[in-house]
C-alpha positions as CSV (number, residue, x, y, z in Angstrom):
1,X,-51.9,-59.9,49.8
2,X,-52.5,-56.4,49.0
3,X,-54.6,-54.9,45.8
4,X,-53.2,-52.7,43.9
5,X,-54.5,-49.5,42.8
6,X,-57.2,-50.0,40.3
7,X,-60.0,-46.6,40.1
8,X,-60.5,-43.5,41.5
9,X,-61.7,-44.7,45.0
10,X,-58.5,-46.3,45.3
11,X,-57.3,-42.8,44.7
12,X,-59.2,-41.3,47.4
13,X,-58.4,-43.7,50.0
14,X,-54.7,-43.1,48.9
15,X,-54.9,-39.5,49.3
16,X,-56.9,-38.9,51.5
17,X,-55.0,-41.1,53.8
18,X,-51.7,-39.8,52.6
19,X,-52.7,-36.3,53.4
20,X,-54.0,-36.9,57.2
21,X,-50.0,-38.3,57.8
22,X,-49.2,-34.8,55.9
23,X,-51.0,-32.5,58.2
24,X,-49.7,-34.0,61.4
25,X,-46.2,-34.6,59.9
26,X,-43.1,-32.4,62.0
27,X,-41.5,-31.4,59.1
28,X,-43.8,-30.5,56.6
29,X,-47.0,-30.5,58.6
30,X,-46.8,-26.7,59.2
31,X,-46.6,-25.6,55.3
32,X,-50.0,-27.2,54.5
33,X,-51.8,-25.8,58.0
34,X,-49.9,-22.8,58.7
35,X,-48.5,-21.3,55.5
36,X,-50.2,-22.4,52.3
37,X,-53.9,-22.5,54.8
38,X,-54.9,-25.8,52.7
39,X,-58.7,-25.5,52.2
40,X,-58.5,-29.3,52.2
41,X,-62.6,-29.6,50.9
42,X,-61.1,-27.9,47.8
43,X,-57.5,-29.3,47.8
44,X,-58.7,-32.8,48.1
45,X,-60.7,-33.4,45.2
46,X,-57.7,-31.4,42.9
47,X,-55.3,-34.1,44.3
48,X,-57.8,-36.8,43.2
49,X,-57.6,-35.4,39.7
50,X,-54.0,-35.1,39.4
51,X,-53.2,-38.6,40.9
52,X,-56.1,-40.4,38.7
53,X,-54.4,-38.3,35.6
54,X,-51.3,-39.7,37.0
55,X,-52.2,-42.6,37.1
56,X,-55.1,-43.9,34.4
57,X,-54.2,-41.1,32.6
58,X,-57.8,-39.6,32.2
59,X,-56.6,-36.1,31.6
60,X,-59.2,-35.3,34.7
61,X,-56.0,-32.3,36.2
62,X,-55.6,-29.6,33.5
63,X,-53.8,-27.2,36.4
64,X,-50.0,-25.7,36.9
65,X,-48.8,-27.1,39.9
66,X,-45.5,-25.8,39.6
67,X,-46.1,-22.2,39.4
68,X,-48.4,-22.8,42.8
69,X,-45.2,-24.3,44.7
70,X,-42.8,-21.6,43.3
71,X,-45.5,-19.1,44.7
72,X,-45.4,-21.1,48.5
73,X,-42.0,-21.3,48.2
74,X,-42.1,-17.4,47.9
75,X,-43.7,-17.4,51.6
76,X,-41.3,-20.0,52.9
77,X,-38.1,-21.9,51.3
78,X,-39.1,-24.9,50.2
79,X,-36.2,-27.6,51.0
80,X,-34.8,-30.9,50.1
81,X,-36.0,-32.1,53.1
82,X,-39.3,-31.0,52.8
83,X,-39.2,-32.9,49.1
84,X,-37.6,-36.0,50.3
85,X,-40.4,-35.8,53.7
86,X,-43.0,-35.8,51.2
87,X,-41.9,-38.4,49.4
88,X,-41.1,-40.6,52.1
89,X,-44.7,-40.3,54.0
90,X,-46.2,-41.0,50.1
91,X,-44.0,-43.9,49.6
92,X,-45.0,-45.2,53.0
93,X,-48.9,-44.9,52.5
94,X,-48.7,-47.0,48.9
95,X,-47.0,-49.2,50.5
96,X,-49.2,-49.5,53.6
97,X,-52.3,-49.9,51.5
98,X,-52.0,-51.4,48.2
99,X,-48.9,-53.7,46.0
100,X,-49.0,-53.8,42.5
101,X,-47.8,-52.3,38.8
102,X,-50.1,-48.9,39.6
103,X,-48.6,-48.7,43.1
104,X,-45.2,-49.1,41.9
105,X,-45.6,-46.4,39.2
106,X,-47.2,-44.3,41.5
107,X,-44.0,-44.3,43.6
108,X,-42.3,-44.2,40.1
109,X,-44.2,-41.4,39.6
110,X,-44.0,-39.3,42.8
111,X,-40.7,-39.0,42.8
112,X,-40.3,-37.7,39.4
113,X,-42.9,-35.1,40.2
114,X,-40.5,-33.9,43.4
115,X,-37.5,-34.4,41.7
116,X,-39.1,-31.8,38.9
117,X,-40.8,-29.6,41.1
118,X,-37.3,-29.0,42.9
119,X,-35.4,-28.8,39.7
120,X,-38.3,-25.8,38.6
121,X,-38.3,-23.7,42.0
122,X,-34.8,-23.9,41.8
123,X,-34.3,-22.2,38.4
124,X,-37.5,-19.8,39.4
125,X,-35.1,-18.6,42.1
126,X,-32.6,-17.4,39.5
């Protein structure tokens, strides 16, 4: 049986697992390494914050991602494919690595933030 996710190294190992399936991914691989140039020794430790806000709610991310992704989108159009990609390869890494109430709501929780952040570059594009 699998843990679930229970601090912030489970974070880390989440994300930082999560995002090495991200950067060789076909479909969305080339907007981290070719269009948004992900410093990832910055980007990293920004996704641990959001995620541990997320979930344990420690108000550790005070940031705007939305306005960031409406900016990328700018450079390239962000699509439901991309969205549903993302979600799919961070649905699959919970699931390869932990079970539990915090890995469910972290599912939960991802696809509310893709849900919101096509709903927002969307209206942005009016």
């Amino acid at each position: 049986m699998k843990q679930d996710i229970c601090n912030r190294q489970d974070i880390e190992l989440l994300i930082n697992s999560f995002y090495d399936d991200v950067k060789k991914d076909e479909i969305i691989g080339y907007i981290f390494n070719d269009i948004a140039k992900v410093d990832w020794q910055t980007h990293l430790p920004i996704m641990y914050d959001f995620w541990d806000n997320v979930i344990f709610y420690t108000a550790t991310y005070n940031r705007n991602p939305i306005q960031h992704h409406i900016q990328l989108n700018h450079k390239t159009p962000l699509t439901a494919e991309h969205f549903k990609r993302w979600l799919q390869l961070f649905t699959h890494k919970v699931d390869d690595l932990f079970e539990g109430e915090k890995a469910e709501l972290a599912k939960q929780r991802a696809l509310s933030i893709a849900t919101m952040m096509q709903v927002k570059i969307l209206q942005a594009g009016v």
